[in-house]
C-alpha positions in Angstrom: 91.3 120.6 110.9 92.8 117.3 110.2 94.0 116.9 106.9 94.9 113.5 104.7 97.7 113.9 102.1 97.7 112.7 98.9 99.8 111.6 96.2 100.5 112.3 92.8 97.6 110.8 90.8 98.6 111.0 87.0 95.3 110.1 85.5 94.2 107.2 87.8 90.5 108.9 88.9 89.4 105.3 89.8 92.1 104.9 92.2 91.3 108.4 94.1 87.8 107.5 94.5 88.9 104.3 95.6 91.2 106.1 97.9 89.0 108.8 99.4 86.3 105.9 99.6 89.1 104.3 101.9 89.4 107.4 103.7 85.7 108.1 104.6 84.3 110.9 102.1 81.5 110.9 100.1 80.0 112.5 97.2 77.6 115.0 98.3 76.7 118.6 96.4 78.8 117.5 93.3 82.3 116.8 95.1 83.6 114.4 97.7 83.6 115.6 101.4 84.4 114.0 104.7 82.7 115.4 107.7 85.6 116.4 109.9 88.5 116.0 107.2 90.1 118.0 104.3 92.6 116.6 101.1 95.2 118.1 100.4 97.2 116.9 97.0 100.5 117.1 96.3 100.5 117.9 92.4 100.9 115.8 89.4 97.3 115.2 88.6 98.0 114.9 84.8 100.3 112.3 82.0 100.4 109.2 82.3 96.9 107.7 83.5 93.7 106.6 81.4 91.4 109.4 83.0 92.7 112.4 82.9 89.9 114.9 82.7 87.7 112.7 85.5 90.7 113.1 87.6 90.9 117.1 86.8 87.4 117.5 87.4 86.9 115.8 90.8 89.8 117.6 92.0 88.7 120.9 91.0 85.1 120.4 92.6 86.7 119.0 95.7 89.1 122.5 96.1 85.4 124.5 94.4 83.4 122.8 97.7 86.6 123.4 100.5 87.4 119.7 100.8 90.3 119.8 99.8 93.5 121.7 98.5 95.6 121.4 95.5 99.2 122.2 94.8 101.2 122.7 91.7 103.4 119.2 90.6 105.7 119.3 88.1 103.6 118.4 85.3 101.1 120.8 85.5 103.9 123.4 85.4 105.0 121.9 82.0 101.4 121.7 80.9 101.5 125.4 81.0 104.8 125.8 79.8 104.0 123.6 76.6 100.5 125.8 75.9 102.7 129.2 76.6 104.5 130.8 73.8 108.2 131.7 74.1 107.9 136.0 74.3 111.6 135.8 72.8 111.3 133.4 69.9 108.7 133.5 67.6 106.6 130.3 66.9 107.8 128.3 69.6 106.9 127.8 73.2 108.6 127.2 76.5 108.4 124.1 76.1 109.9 123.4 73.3 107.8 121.2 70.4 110.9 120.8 68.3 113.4 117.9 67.1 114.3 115.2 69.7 113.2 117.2 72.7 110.1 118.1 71.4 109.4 114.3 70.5 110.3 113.4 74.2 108.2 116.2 75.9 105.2 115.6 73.5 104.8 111.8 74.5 105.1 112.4 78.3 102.3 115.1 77.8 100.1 112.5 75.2 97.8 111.3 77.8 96.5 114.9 78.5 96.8 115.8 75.1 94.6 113.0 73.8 91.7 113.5 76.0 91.3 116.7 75.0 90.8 116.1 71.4 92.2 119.4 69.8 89.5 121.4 72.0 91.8 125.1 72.7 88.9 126.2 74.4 89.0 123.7 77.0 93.2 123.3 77.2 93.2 126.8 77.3 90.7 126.5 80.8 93.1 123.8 82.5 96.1 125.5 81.9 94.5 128.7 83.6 93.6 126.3 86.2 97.2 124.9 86.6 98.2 128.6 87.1 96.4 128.9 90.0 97.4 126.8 91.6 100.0 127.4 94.7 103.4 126.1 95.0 103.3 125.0 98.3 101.2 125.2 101.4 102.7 126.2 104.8 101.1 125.9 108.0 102.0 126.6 111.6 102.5 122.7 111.8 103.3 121.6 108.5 104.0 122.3 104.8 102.9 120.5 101.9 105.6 121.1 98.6 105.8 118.6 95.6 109.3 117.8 95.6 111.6 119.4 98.2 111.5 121.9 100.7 114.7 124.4 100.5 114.3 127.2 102.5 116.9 129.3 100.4 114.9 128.3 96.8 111.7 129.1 98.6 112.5 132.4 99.9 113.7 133.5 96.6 111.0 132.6 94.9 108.3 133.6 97.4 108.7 137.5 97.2 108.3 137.4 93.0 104.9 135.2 93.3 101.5 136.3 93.0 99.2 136.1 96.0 98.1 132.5 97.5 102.2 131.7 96.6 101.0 131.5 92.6 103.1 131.6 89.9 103.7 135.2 87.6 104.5 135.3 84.1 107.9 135.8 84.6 108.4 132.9 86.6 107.0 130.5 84.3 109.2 132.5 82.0 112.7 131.8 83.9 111.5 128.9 85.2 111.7 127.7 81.5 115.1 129.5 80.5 118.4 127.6 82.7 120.5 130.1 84.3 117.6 132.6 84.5 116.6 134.2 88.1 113.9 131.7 89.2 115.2 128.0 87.0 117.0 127.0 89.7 114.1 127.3 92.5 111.4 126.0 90.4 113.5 123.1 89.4 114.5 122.5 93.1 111.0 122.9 94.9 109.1 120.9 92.0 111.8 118.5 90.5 113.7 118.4 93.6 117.5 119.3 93.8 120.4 117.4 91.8 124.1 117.5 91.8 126.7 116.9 89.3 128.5 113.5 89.2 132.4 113.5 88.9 133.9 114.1 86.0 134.5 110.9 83.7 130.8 109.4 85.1 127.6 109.0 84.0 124.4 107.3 83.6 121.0 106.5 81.7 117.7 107.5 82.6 114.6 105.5 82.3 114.9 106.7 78.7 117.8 105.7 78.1 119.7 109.2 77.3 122.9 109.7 79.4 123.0 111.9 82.3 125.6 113.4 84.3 123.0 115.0 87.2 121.9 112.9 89.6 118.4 113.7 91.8 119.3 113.3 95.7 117.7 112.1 98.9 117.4 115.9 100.1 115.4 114.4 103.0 118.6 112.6 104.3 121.3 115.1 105.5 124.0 112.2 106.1 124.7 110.5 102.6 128.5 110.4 102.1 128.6 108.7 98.2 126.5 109.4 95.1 125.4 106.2 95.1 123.5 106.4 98.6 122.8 110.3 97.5 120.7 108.6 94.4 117.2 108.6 93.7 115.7 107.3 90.2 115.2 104.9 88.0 116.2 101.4 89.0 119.4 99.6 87.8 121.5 102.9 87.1 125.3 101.9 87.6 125.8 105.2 90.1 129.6 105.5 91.6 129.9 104.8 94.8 132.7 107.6 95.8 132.5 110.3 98.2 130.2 113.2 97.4 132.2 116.5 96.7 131.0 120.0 97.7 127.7 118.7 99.0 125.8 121.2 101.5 123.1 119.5 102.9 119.7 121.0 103.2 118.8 121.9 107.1 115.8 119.2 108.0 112.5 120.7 108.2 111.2 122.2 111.3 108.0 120.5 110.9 106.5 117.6 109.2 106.7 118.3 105.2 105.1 116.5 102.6 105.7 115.8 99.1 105.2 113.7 95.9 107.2 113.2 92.9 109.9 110.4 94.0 108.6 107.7 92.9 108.8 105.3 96.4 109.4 101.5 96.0 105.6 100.3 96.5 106.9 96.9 96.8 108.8 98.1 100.2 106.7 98.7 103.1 105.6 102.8 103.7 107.4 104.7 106.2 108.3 108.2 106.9 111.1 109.6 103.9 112.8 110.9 108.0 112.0 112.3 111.0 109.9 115.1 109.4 109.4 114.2 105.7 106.8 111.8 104.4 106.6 111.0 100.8 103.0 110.0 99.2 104.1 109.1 95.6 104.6 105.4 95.6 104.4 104.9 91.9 100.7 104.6 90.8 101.6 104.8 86.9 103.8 102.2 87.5 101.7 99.4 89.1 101.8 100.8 92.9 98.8 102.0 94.8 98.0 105.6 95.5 98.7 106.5 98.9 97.7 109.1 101.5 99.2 110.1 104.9 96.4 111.0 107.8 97.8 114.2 109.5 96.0 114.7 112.7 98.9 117.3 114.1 101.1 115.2 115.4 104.7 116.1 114.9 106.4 112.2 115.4 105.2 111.1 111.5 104.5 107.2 111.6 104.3 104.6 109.1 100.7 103.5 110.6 99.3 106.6 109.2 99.6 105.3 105.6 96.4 104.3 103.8 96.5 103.0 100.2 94.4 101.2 97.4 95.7 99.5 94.7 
């Protein structure tokens, strides 16, 4: 079956049926279909956008009717870690609610939040959802992971997941504590690896706090400075010195897809490299939602991009 690829949608249900429009499905017994076609997302269906139970629900019905698959993005896994309780600290939760933190992980969740209008019942139902949901998909010809592919943080986490490559309560647990078994994994395959910047230099994010951690091109197995090594919010003053103790991750042995990075949409779509194509090209920031068609063929191509705006 051929498969199209899409990004991370964030709340924007207009676009995706604008998208899948585009791509030739149709609504028919309650989800979108295409005759000869299945979707596959990438994660990241939640924060951020104005519909974000539309987007939920067509989703769900689309995976409900086979038409598509779903993976897990990095928001859903803090959806569940905000509505889980921390097992070691009574009143508080995994992700945490309290002082600054809190105040910073509570408006990037808000949009969700919002639209579900204190129901528990309800929360409580997408956030079992969000649980089922696997981390990646891998297939003979290609694999489909939100953020990076690392075939060390993969296979460490693979043998302590549930069936269908699901997460376990004790993975959502150390996925929440740093320095636990599984942080470092779920950080790398659904944040997608950083590394440190030299001593004396750092940074601020798109909000403004200072960091000292820099998220990498992964894809690109030749960067030499931090600066070319960068990938994030635009304008950060990132030195442009040689890297130090970088081991780059082996490129994938077959075309991989993921989400998360936040492309340039003002740049033209193309291949990430030779075997990784990125489908987020900032939709909660102005830029379309995009989709990669995936007929088989191992040489990815930019002419395989389709987007609405």
């Amino acid at each position: 079956m051929d498969h199209d690829i899409i990004g991370d949608i964030h709340g924007y249900a207009d676009k995706l049926e604008a998208l899948l429009k585009e791509l030739g499905y149709r609504q028919t017994g309650g989800a979108w279909r295409h005759p000869s076609r299945q979707a596959i997302f990438v994660g990241d269906y939640i924060d951020r956008g104005p519909q974000q139970l539309k987007t939920l629900n067509l989703v769900r019905s689309m995976v409900d009717a086979g038409s598509a698959r779903a993976i897990m993005g990095n928001h859903e896994f803090n959806a569940i870690a905000w509505a889980t309780k921390d097992p070691l600290n009574d009143g508080q939760y995994l992700r945490t609610r309290d002082g600054e933190k809190g105040v910073h992980n509570e408006k990037q969740h808000k949009d969700f939040l919002t639209e579900l209008h204190g129901n528990d019942d309800l929360h409580q139902e997408w956030v079992d959802w969000f649980k089922d949901l696997p981390l990646w998909i891998e297939e003979d010809d290609f694999r489909v992971i939100h953020a990076c592919w690392s075939p060390e943080e993969v296979g460490k986490l693979q043998q302590h997941l549930r069936g269908d490559l699901r997460l376990t309560p004790k993975v959502i647990e150390d996925g929440n504590r740093k320095g636990n078994e599984h942080y470092k994994s779920i950080e790398t395959v659904l944040k997608g690896p950083e590394i440190a910047l030299p001593a004396g230099y750092d940074f601020k994010d798109g909000g403004g706090k200072p960091r000292s951690d820099i998220r990498i091109r992964w894809w690109n197995p030749d960067l030499t400075t931090y600066r070319a090594a960068y990938i994030g919010p635009k304008g950060a003053e990132i030195p442009d010195v040689a890297i130090i103790d970088y081991r780059p991750l082996p490129e994938p042995d077959r075309p991989t897809f993921i989400g998360h990075y936040w492309f340039d949409h003002r740049v033209p779509m193309a291949p990430a490299s030779r075997r990784v194509v990125c489908v987020d090209y900032s939709v909660s920031e102005g830029g379309p939602l995009a989709a990669y068609r995936f007929d088989g063929d191992p040489d990815l191509s930019a002419d395989r991009f389709v987007c609405v705006k």
